[in-house]
N, C-alpha and C positions, 0 to 999 in steps of 0.2 A: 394451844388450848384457849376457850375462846371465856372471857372474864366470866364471872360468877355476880347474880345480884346478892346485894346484902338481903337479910330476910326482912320479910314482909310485917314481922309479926311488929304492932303499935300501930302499922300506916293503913288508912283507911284503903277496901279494895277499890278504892274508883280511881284510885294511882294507874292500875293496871290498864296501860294501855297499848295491845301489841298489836304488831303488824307481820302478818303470815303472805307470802309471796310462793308462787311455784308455777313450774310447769304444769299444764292442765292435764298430762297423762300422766302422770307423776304418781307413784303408788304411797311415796311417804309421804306426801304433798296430801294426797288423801287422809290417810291417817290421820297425819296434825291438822286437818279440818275438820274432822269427828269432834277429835279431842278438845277443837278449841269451841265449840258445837257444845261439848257436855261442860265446859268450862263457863262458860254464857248462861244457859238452864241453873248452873250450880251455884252461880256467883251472878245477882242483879247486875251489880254495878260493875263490873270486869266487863272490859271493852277489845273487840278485836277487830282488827280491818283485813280482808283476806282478797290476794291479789291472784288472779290467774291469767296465765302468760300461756299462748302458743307456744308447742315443741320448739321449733322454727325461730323464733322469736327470743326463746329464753336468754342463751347466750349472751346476745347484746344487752337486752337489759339486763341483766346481770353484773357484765360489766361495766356497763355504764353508771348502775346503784351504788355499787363496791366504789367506783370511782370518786363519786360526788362525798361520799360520805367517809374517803378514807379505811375501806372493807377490804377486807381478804376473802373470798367466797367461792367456794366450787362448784358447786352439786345444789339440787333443787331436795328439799324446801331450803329458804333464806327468812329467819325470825328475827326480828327487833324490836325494841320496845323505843316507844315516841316519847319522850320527855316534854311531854306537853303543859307541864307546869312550871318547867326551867326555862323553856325558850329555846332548848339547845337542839345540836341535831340527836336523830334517834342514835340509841346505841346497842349495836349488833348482839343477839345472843345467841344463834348460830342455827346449827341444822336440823335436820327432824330429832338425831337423840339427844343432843340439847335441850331442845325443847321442849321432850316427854319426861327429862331428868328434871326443867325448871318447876314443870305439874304437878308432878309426884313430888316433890320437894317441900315446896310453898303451899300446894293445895292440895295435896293428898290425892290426886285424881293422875290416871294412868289410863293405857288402851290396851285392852287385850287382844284387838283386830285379829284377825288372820291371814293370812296371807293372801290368799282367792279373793275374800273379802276386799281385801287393798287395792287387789288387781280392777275389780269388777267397777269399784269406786270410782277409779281414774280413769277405766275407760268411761263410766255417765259424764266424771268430771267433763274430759274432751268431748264427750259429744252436745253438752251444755253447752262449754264454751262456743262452740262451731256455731250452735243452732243460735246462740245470744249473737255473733256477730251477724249469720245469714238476713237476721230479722233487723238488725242494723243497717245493714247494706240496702234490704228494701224499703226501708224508712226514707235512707237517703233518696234512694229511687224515685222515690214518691213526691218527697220536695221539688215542688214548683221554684223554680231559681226567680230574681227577677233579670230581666234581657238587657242590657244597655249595648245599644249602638254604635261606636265612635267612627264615621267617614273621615276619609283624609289621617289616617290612623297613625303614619308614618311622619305628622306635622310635628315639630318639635315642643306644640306644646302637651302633648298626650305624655310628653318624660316628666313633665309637675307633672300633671293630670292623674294620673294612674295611681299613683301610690297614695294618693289622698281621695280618689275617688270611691274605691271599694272599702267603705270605712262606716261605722255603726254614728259617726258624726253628720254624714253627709246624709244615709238612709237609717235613721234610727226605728225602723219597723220592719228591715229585712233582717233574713237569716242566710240567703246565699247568693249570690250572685252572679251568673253569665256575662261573660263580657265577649262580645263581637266585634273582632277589629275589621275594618272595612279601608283600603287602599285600590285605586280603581287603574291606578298606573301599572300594574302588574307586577310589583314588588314581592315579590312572595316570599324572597329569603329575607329582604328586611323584615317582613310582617316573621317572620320562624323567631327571630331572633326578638323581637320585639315582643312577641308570647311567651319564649323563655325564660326573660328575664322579667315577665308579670311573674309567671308562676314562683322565678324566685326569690321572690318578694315574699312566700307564703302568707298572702294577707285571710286572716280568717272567715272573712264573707266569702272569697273566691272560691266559685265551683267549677268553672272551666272556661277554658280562653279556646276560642274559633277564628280562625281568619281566612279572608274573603277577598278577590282580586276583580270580582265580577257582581251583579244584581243580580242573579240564580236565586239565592235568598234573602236578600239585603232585608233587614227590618223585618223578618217572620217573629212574629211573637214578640215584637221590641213593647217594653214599657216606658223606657228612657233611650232617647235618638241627640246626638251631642254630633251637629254639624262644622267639621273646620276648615272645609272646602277652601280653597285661596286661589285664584289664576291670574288675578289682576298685575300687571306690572307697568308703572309708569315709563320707562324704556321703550316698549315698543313703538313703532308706526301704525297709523291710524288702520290699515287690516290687521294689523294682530289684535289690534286692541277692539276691532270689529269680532274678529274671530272668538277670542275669549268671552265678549257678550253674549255672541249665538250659543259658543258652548257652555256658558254659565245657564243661561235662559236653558236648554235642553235637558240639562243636567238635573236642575230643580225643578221642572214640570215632571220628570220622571220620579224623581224624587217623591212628590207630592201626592203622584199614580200608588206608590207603591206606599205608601204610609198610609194610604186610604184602604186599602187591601189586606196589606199582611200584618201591619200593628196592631196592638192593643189599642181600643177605643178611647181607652184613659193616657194614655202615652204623652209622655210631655217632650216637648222638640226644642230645643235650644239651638239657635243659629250665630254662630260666633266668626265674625270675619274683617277683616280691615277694610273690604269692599263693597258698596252693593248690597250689606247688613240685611236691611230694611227690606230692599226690592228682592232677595231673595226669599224672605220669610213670605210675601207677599202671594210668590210662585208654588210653595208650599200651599198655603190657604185655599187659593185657588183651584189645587187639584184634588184638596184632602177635604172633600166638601163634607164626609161623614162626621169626621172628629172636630170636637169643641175649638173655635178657635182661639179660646184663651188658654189653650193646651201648646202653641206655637208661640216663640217668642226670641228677639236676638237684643243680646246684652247691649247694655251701657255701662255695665257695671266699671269695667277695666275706664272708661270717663270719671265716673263717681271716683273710683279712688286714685287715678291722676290729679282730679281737681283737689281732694280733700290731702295730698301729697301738697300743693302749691298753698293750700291756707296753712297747714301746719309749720308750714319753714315761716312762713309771714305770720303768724302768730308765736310761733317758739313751743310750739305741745307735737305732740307727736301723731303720726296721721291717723291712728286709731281711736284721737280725743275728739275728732270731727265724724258727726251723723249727720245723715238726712239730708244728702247732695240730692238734687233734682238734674235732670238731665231730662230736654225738652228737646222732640227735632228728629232729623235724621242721623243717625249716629254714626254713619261714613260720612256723611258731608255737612251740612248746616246744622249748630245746633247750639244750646243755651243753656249755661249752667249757672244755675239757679237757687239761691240762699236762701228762701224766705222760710225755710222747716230744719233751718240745718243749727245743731246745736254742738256746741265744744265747751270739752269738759277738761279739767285739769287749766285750766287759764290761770297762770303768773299774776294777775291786775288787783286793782284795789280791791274786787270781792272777792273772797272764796270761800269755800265749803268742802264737805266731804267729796269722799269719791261718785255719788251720785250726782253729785250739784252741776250742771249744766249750765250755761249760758247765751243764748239766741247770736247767731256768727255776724250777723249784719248790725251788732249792736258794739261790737269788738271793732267792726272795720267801717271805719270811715270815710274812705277812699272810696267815695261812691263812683269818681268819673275810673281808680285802678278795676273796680270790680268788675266797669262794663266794657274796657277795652283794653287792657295788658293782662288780666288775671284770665281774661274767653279766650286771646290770642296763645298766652299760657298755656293752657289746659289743650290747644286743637296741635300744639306744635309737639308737648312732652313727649309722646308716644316714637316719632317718629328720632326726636333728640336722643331718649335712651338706647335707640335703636341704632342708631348711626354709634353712639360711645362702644358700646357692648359690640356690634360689629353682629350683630343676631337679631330677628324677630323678638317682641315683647312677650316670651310663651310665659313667661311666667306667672304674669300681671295675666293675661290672659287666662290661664289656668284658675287661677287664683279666683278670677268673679265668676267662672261656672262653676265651682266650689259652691259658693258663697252666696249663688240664684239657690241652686239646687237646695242645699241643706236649708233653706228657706221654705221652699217650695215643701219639701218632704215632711220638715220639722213644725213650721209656724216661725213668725218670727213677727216684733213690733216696732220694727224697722223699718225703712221706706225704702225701695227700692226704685232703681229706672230701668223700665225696661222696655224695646221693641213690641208693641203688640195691636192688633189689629183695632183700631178704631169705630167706633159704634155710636157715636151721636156725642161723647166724651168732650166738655168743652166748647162746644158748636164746631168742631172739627168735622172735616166730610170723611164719610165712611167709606169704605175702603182700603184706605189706606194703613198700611203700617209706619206707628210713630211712636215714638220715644217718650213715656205718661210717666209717671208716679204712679207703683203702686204698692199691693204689702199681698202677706202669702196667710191666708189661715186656712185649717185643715187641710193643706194638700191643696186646695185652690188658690186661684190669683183674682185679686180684685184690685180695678182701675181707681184710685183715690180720688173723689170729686172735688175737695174741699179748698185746694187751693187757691191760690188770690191769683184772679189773671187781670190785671191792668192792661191800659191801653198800647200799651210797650210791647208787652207781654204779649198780647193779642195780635198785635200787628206780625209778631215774631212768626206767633203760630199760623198761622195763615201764608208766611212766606214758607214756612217749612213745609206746609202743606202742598204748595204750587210746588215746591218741588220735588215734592216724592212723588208727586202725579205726573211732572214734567219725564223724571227717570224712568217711572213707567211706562210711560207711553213711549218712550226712546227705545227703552231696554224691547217691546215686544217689537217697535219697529224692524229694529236690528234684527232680530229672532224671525220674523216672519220675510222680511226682506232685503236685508242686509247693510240697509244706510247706517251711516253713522254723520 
């Protein structure tokens, strides 16, 4: 016998707050919706919440309700009342005669339904319910997902990558998401596996995982294209290492073909690689003549927070108290990192302040000859150091700054970034090339920061970096059109 409330009479009716749950074909499930129907008209402030469940469907929920809550429950309807003023869980008052006994009890109100009546109810109920989901289902339908790209699908850094990518942080203006995984070596059962365990992830942006072994469809309707392409190995002899040029060069002229065609015009490309960075995004630009080229870009980010990893041990703050790493150059090969914007916060020294109080990092470090040749030598070795301990590629760190572009890129941010992007007069730099700027993300776009101090050091630098992304260039099509190395 299922407990009894004490009586109502002193307590105000806005107490009253139940919850009515049933089967949608359910005849007494019917009923005690009328009833709670004339209860609401009879009584302002009497509150009910009424749940309908699938035939099909009831069972498990059932059991699973009874479960959470400590229930005994058979049969549909299931009544409770929410103790929404104690904080506690609801507590059970039982089945349809139950809760035509608590009406007539408390509030004098009862059904005198009939039977046909009952019937006719619970079949509109189910056919409500149906038509409410049908019209659900086509909503979904309708939802435009946004497309994200990922090539080289199977690289170990898409294991960070995933679980943090599909996330209201990273894209806080989407509602669903497409992810296309793209592996061109033929993996198709890594890629099965690698889908199954997205979806097991149940991440609530995700709307479907696709994978793809070929360019059939590579990039149709991409909004976001996240390249991790790798072939480069220091190992081989001078033909492999000829070989991988031509097919790197092949690879991203096709690439560049097809992002011009089948993506979205607003599409942002991210090119993330320990090799060739630069002169790959380059190849892109080159063939995606329609789309913006400040829409194309390859990190330095995974730079930035290596270097900002080497002040925080030499300052004693942690690598999250250092902002505003510059990163100048080619960010596979030659390149300069650079303090004059960069600020650390939480500093141990004779000043301090609150949590916002910051400090200019060149004013902390005095080691001007450490800064410009053990802390550069520093920063171009870490990557490769971690790599060698761990016995694994840096996916992490890796993962970590296309996070950390993106949700810039999508969000805003007033941070500074470094990024790969195509040069346009910036600096007195020659055009063409792709290089390594300062810049920051507002509304969804990227813009190149002009304001920095470039001294004669500094200039000289940039102009070596320049020779040689123009030098890589003109090698790397060498290579591609005729084979020298």
């Amino acid at each position: 016998m299922h407990p009894r409330f004490p009586s109502n009479q002193g307590l105000p009716d806005r107490m009253a707050k139940l919850v009515l749950a049933g089967k949608a074909d359910c005849p007494h499930y019917a009923k005690a919706e009328l009833l709670s129907d004339r209860l609401q008209r009879s009584l302002p402030d009497f509150r009910i919440h009424k749940i309908s469940i699938l035939p099909h469907e009831w069972r498990k929920w059932l059991e699973a309700t009874c479960t959470r809550n400590g229930w005994k429950h058979e049969r549909s309807p299931l009544v409770w009342r929410e103790l929404v003023h104690q904080g506690g869980k609801g507590m059970l008052l039982g089945g349809f005669s139950d809760f035509v006994e608590h009406c007539q009890d408390y509030y004098s109100i009862t059904s005198d339904m009939l039977t046909d009546s009952m019937l006719a109810v619970a079949a509109e109920n189910l056919e409500t319910k149906m038509n409410i989901i049908a019209e659900e289902q086509r909503c979904l339908n309708r939802i435009e997902p946004l497309h994200i790209w990922i090539s080289s699908a199977l690289n170990p850094t898409c294991n960070f990558l995933i679980p943090n990518l599909l996330s209201a942080e990273v894209f806080p203006h989407v509602s669903t998401i497409s992810l296309h995984l793209l592996d061109l070596k033929g993996n198709e059962e890594g890629l099965r596996g690698l889908r199954m365990e997205t979806e097991d992830l149940a991440l609530p942006l995700l709307h479907q995982v696709s994978i793809h072994t070929d360019l059939d469809q590579a990039f149709q309707g991409a909004d976001v294209i996240l390249l991790l392409d790798e072939w480069w190995s220091d190992d081989g002899d001078g033909e492999e290492q000829k070989k991988n040029v031509k097919g790197m060069s092949d690879r991203y002229i096709e690439y560049g073909q097809l992002i011009d065609t089948r993506a979205n015009k607003e599409v942002k490309v991210i090119v993330s690689a320990d090799s060739f960075a630069n002169w790959r995004c380059s190849l892109l630009l080159e063939h995606a003549c329609s789309i913006d080229s400040h829409q194309f870009i390859t990190m330095a980010t995974q730079l930035e927070n290596e270097a900002k990893a080497i002040l925080a041990t030499k300052l004693k703050v942690r690598t999250s108290d250092i902002r505003n790493v510059i990163v100048w150059g080619n960010i596979s090969g030659s390149f300069y990192i650079d303090l004059q914007w960069t600020k650390v916060f939480n500093y141990d020294g004779a000043i301090k302040g609150p949590a916002f109080f910051s400090q200019p990092a060149l004013k902390l470090l005095h080691q001007r000859k450490w800064l410009e040749t053990d802390f550069q030598d520093m920063a171009r070795r870490r990557r490769a150091e971690a790599a060698s301990k761990s016995c694994r590629a840096a996916s992490m760190s890796a993962a970590d700054g296309i996070l950390a572009v993106l949700a810039a890129w999508n969000g805003g941010s007033d941070g500074v970034f470094s990024v790969g992007v195509l040069c346009q007069g910036e600096y007195n730099l020659p055009d063409g090339i792709v290089l390594s700027l300062p810049v920051n993300f507002t509304g969804g776009k990227l813009g190149v920061l002009s304001e920095a101090t470039i001294g004669d050091e500094l200039k000289e630098k940039l102009c070596f970096f320049a020779r040689e992304l123009m030098q890589e260039k003109e090698l790397g099509s060498e290579v591609a059109e005729h084979g020298l190395l």
